[in-house]
C-alpha positions as a printed Julia matrix, in Angstrom:
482×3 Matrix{Float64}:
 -24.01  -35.28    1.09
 -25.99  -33.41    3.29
 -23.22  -33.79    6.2
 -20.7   -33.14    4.28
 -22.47  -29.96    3.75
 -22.46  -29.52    7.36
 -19.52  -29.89    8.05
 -18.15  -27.84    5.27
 -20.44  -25.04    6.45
 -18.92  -25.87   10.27
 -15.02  -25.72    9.2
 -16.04  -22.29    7.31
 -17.39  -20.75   10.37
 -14.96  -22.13   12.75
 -12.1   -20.71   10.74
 -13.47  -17.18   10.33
 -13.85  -17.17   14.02
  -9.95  -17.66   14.02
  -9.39  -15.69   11.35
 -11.37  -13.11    9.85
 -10.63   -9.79   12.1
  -6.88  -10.88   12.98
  -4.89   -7.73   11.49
  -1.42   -9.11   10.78
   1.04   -8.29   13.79
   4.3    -8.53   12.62
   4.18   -6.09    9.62
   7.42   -5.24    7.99
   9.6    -2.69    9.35
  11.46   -0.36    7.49
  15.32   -0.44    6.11
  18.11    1.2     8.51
  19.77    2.2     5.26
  19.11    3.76    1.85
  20.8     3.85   -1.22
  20.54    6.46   -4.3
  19.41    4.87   -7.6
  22.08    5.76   -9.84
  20.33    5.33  -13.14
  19.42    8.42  -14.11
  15.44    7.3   -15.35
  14.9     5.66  -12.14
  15.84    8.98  -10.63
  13.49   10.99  -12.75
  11.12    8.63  -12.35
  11.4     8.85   -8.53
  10.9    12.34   -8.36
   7.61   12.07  -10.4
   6.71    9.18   -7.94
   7.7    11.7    -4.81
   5.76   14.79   -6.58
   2.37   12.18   -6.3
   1.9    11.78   -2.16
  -1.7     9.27   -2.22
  -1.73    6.25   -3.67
  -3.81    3.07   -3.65
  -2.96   -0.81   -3.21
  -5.52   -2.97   -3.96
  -5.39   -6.25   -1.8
  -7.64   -9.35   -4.01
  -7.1   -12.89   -4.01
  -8.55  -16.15   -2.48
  -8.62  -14.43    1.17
 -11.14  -12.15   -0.24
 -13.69  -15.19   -0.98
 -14.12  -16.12    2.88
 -13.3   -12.27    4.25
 -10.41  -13.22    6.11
  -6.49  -12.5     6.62
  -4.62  -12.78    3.52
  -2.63  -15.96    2.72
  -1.13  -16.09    6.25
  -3.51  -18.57    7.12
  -1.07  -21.43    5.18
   1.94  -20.54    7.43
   2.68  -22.22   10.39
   4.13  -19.35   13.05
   2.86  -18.65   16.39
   1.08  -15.87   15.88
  -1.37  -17.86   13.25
  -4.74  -19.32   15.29
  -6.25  -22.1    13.74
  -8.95  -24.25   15.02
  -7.39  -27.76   16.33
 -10.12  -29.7    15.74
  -9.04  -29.46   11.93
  -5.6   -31.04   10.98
  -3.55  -28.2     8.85
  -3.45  -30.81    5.74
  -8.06  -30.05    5.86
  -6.94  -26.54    6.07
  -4.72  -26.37    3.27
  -7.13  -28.07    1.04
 -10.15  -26.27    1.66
  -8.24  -23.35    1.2
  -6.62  -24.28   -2.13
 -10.45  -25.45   -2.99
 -11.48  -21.45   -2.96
 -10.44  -21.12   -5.91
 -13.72  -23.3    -7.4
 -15.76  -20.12   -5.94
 -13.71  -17.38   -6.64
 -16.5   -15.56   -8.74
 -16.19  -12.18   -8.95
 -19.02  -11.28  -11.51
 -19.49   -7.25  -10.34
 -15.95   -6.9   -11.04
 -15.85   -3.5   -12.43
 -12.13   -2.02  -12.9
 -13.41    1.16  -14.27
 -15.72    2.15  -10.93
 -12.22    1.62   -8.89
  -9.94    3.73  -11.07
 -13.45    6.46  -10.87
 -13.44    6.19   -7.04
  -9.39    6.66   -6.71
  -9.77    9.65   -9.01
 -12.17   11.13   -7.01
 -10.15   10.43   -3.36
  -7.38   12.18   -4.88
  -4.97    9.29   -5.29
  -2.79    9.42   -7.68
  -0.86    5.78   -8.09
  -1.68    2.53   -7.67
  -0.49   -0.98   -6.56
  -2.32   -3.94   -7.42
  -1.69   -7.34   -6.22
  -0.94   -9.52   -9.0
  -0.46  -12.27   -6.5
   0.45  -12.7    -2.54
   2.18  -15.25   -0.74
  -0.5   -17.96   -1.29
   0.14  -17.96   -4.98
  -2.51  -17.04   -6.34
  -2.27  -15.18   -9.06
  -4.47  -12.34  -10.11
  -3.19  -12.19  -14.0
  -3.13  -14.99  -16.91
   0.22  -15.95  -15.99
   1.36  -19.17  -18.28
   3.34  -20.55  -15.2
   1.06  -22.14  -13.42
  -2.98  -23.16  -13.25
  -3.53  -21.62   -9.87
  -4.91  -18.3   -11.33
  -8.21  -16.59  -11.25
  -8.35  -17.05  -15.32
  -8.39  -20.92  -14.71
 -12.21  -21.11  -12.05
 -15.26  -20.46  -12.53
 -14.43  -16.38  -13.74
 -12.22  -17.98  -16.63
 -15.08  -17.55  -19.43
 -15.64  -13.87  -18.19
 -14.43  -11.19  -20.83
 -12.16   -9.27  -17.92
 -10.74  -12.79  -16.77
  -7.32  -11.7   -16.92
  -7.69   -9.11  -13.65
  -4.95   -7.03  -13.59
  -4.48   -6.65  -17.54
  -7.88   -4.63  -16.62
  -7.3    -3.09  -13.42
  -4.08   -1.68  -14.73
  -5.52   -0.36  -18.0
  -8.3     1.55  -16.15
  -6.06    3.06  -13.86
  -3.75    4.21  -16.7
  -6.96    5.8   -18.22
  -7.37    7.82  -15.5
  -3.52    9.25  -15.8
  -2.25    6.79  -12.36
   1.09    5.64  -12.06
   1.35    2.03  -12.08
   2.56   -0.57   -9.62
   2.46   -4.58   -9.87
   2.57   -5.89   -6.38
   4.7    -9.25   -6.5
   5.12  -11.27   -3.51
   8.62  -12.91   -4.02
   7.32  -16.51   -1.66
   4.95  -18.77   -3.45
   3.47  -21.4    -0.9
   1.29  -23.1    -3.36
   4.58  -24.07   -5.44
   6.05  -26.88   -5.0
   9.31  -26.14   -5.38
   9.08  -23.09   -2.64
   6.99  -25.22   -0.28
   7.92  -29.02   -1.21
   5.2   -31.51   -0.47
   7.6   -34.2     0.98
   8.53  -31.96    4.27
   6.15  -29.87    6.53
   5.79  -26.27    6.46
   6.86  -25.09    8.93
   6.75  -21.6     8.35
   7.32  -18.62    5.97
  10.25  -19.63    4.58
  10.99  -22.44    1.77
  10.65  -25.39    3.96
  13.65  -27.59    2.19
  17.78  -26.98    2.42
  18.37  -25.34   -1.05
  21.97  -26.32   -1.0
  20.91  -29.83   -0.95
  18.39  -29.54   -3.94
  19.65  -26.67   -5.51
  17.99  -27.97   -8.62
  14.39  -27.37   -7.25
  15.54  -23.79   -6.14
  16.66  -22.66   -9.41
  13.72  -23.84  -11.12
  11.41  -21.74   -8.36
  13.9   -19.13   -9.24
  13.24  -19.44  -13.09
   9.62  -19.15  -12.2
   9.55  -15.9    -9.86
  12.01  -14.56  -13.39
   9.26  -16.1   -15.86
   6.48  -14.58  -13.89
   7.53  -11.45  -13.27
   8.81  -10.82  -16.98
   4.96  -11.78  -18.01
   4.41   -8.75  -15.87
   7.04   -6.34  -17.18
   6.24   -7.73  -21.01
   2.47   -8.11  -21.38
   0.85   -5.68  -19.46
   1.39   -2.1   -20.93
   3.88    0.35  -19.43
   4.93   -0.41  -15.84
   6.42    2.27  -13.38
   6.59    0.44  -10.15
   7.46   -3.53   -9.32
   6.3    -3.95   -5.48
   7.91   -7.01   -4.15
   7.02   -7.86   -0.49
   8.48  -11.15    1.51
  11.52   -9.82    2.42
  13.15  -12.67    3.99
  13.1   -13.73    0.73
  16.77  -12.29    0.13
  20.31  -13.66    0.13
  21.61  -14.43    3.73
  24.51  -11.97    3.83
  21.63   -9.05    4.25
  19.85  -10.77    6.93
  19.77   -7.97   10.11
  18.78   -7.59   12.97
  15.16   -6.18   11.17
  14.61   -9.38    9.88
  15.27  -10.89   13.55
  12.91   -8.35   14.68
   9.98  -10.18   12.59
   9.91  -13.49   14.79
  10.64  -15.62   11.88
  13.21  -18.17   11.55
  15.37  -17.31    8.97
  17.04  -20.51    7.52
  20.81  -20.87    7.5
  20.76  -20.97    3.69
  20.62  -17.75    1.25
  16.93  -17.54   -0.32
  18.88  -15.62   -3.1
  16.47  -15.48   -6.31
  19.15  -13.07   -8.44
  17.47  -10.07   -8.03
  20.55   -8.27  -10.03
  18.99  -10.67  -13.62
  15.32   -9.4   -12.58
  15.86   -6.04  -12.53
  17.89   -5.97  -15.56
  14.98   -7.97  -17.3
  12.48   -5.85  -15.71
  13.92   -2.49  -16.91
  14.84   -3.5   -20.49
  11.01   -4.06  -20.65
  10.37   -1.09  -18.97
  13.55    1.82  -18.62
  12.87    4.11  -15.37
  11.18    1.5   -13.22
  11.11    2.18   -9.55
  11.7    -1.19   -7.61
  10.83   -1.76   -4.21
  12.13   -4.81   -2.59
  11.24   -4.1     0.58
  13.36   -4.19    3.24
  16.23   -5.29    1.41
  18.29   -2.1     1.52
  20.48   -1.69   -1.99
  19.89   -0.85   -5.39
  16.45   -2.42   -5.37
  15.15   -0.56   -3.15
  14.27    2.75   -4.58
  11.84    3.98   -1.9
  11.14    2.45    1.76
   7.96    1.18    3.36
   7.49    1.14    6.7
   4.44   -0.23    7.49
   0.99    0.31    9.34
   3.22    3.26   10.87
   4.5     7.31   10.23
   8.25    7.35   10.71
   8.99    9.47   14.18
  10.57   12.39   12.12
  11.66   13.36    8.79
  13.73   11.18    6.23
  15.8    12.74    3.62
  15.45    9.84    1.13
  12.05    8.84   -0.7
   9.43    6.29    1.29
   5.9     5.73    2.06
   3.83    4.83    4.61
   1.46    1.89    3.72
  -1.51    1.64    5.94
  -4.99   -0.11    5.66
  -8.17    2.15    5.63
 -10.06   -1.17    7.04
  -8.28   -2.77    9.9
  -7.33   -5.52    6.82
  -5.65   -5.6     4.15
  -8.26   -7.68    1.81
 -12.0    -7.28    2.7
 -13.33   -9.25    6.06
 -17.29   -8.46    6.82
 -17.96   -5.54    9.49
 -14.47   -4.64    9.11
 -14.18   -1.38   11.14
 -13.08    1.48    8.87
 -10.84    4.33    9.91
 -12.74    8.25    9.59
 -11.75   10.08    6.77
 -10.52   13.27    9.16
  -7.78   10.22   10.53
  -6.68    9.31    6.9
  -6.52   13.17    5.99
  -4.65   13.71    9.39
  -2.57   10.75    8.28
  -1.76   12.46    4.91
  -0.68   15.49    6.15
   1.92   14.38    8.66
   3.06   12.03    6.0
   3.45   15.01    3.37
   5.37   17.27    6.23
   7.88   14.34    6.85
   8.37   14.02    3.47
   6.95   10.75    2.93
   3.87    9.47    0.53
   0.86    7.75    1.88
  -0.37    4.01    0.19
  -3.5     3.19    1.41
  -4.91    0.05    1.48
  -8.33   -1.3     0.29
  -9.64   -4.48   -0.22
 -12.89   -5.49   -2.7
 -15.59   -8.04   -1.62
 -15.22  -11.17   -3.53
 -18.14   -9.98   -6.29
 -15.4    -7.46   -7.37
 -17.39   -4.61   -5.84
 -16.19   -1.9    -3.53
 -16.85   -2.08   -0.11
 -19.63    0.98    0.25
 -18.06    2.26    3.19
 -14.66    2.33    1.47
 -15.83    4.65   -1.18
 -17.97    6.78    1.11
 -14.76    7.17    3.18
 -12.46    7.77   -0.82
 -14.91   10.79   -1.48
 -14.19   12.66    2.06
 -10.88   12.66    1.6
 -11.13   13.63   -2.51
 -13.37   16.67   -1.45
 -10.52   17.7     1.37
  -8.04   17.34   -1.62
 -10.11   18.99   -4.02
  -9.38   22.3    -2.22
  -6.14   21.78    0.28
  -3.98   19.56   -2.7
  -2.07   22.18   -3.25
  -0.38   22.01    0.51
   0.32   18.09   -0.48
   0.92   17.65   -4.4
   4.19   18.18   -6.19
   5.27   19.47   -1.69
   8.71   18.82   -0.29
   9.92   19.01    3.22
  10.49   22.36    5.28
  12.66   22.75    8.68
  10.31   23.11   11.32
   7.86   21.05    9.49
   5.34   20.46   13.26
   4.22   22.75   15.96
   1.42   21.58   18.18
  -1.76   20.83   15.51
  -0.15   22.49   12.08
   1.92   20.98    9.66
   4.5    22.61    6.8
   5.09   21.94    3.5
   6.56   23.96    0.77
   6.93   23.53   -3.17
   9.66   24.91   -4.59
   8.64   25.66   -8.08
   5.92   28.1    -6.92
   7.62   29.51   -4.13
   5.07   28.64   -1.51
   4.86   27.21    1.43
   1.67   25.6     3.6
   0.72   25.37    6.75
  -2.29   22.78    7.4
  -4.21   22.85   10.63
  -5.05   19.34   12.48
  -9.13   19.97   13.71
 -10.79   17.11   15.58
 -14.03   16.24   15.57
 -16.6    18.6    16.64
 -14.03   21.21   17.48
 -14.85   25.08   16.96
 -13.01   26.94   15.19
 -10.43   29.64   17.03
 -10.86   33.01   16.34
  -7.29   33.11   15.03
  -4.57   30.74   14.41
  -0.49   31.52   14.89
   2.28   29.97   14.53
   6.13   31.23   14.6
   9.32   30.57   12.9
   7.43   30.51    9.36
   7.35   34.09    8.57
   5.61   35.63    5.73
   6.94   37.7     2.91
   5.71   41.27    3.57
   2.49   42.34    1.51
   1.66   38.95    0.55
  -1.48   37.3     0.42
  -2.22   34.39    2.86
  -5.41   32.71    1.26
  -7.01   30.03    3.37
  -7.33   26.8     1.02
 -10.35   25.51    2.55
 -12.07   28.16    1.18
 -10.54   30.03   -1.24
 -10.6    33.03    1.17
  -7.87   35.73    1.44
  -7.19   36.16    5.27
  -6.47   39.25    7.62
  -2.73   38.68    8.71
  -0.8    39.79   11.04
   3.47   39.59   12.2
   4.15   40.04   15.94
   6.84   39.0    18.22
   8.12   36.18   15.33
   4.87   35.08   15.29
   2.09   34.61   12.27
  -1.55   35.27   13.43
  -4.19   34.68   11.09
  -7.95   35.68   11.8
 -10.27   33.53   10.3
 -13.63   34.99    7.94
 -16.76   35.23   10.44
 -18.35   33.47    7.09
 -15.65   30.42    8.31
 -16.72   30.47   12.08
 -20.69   30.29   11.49
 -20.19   27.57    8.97
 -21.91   24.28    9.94
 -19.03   22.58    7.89
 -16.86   20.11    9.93
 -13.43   20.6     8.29
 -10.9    17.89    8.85
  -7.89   20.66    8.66
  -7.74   23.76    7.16
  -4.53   24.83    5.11
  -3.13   28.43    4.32
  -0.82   29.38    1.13
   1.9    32.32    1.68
   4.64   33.31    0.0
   7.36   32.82    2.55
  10.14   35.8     3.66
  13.53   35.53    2.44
């Protein structure tokens, strides 16, 4: 007993050496092309969606238990280290086997809806289950859940029936993260041929049988999701090479993966239909997969170089990981508010993600970091809320937004760290309307103003340039010239 102890405890360690800090390098990129929803509640609904700017996706599953990369572990692709002193069929199984100490008895939905609130996020995306299978709900498809281990007896067993209900509480939208590949099933990833990679490791048009009934299973799965869990406004569905072959492009290519000569088609024309009978208006986001089902892009880890005139969002880790890894190295809040801002001017929205420990608890620095950027928003929202595009929208450190309905437009100033204040800022093109106030954000302040030579100069309070406040950026509110 005692060495199999050992060499349990060996395996772990070895394998978090591999794994733990490895930030996944081939992240998705984002569509060449976008297509209009035409139904006119998925419309509306994407212009609520676009009015929003922050949300929050919430990576939890098996990974979580161990702290290390999420699910990609399983596949077989060059980029994946494992330790070869271990044979991949040991590594499968003591992987599966997490799910006997998947525990999470802090889990506390209600403190991560509170801490969201207070960074200023608005929407969230929770993943009900990643490419490992796992699934984060009561699903009646399959065992491999976290309301079949050792949590199964706990009142709030059924995760994301709880997460979502807390974040609707505090007025979120909501998004179900749905990863379209399923390595634990057997009829994506058959037991009688090796897994070779990603993909579904078995010619579908051979056994076209088996496909259908994986097929009936993503449909079954995600109709549990679109039925039993209250009112739904997003579906997030990552794998993208999960899609029929005649969209395969040269983005796919880009990824590294071998994309199999047969369609991995799983009818996502009957899942949408099913999805928005349950729930009318729901934004879809199969990523990558330009077309109807793709109401919003998603370029990844990455800001777009300029500005899109169609809706998207950047989704980028706070951590270095998606799920939580110990010592993870967490970016400042002054980046993520940076981050925001040049997101907002291009006319994008920014999902960030954040990963629990695996007692269901909030990683401390996570929500020191949530609360910097909620007090920023506290006072500067207005320059990112309910904002749309403007030409112009970058010169040098300050960024441009405008909304419409009020008749304003921002500008928000870029400061790095330890940086003194200027005397005055100025910036051209953006002219003010004459007599208007330009009130500093920040602080609520009205500023002295100035035109000259097509140029706006501002000169900030003295009670602004002797504060021993570090500001992030500061943003200014004008009515803008006709």
């Amino acid at each position: 007993m005692m060495h199999k102890i050992i060499k349990q405890l060996f395996f772990t360690i070895v394998v978090f050496s591999c794994l733990f800090a490895t930030a996944q390098p081939n992240v998705h990129p984002q569509s060449e092309k976008y297509e209009w929803p035409s139904d006119p509640l998925v419309k509306q609904k994407l212009d609520q969606w676009q009015n929003l700017k922050f949300g929050m996706i919430i990576h939890w599953g098996l990974y979580s238990v161990p702290g290390m990369i999420e699910s990609w572990a399983l596949c077989s692709e060059d980029w994946i280290n494992r330790d070869s002193s271990f044979t991949y069929d040991e590594f499968k199984k003591w992987y599966w086997g997490l799910k006997k100490d998947f525990n999470p008895v802090k889990f506390d939905p209600d403190a991560w809806a509170t801490a969201g609130k207070r960074a200023g996020m608005k929407y969230l995306v929770f993943t009900t289950k990643h490419h490992d299978g796992f699934c984060m709900f009561d699903t009646k498809e399959t065992d491999f859940k976290i309301s079949n281990g050792p949590f199964k007896n706990n009142p709030k067993a059924d995760v994301a029936k709880y997460v979502f209900d807390a974040f609707r509480k505090k007025d979120f939208m909501i998004g179900a993260y749905f990863s379209k590949p399923d390595w634990h099933s057997e009829n994506y990833w058959w037991p009688k041929y090796a897994t070779a990679d990603r993909n579904n490791n078995y010619d579908i048009r051979k056994f076209p049988v088996r496909w259908n009934a994986y097929k009936q299973y993503t449909y079954n799965q995600i109709g549990e999701l679109m039925n039993q869990y209250g009112a739904m406004d997003i579906l997030w569905l990552d794998g993208g090479w999960v899609r029929p072959r005649e969209t395969v492009n040269a983005e796919v290519l880009s990824w590294g993966a071998r994309i199999p000569e047969w369609s991995q088609d799983i009818n996502m024309p009957a899942i949408a239909t099913m999805a928005r009978k349950a729930q009318p208006g729901l934004l879809i986001v199969d990523r990558t997969v330009h077309g109807p089902y793709e109401n919003y892009q998603t370029p990844e880890q990455k800001i777009p170089a300029g500005q899109l005139n169609y809706p998207w969002e950047s989704c980028m880790t706070l951590a270095n990981n998606w799920g939580w890894v110990a010592n993870d190295h967490f970016k400042s809040s002054a980046k993520i508010i940076h981050t925001l801002i040049e997101v907002a001017a291009k006319g994008g929205s920014l999902l960030l993600g954040i990963g629990p420990k695996p007692d269901g608890t909030l990683p401390e620095e996570a929500v020191s970091r949530m609360a910097e950027i909620g007090q920023w928003l506290d006072k500067n929202g207005p320059a990112i809320y309910n904002t749309r595009t403007v030409k112009d929208f970058h010169q040098e450190n300050i960024f441009f937004t405008q909304n419409q309905k009020l008749g304003l437009q921002y500008a928000m100033v870029l400061l790095q760290d330890n940086q003194l204040l200027p005397a005055a800022i100025q910036w051209k093109n953006h002219a003010a309307k004459k007599g208007t106030q330009i009130i500093c954000l920040t602080t609520g302040e009205t500023v002295k103003w100035k035109q000259k030579s097509g140029k706006i100069i501002i000169t900030l309070p003295s009670s602004l340039l002797i504060s021993a406040i570090k500001y992030p950026a500061l943003s200014f509110s004008f009515v803008p010239a006709d």
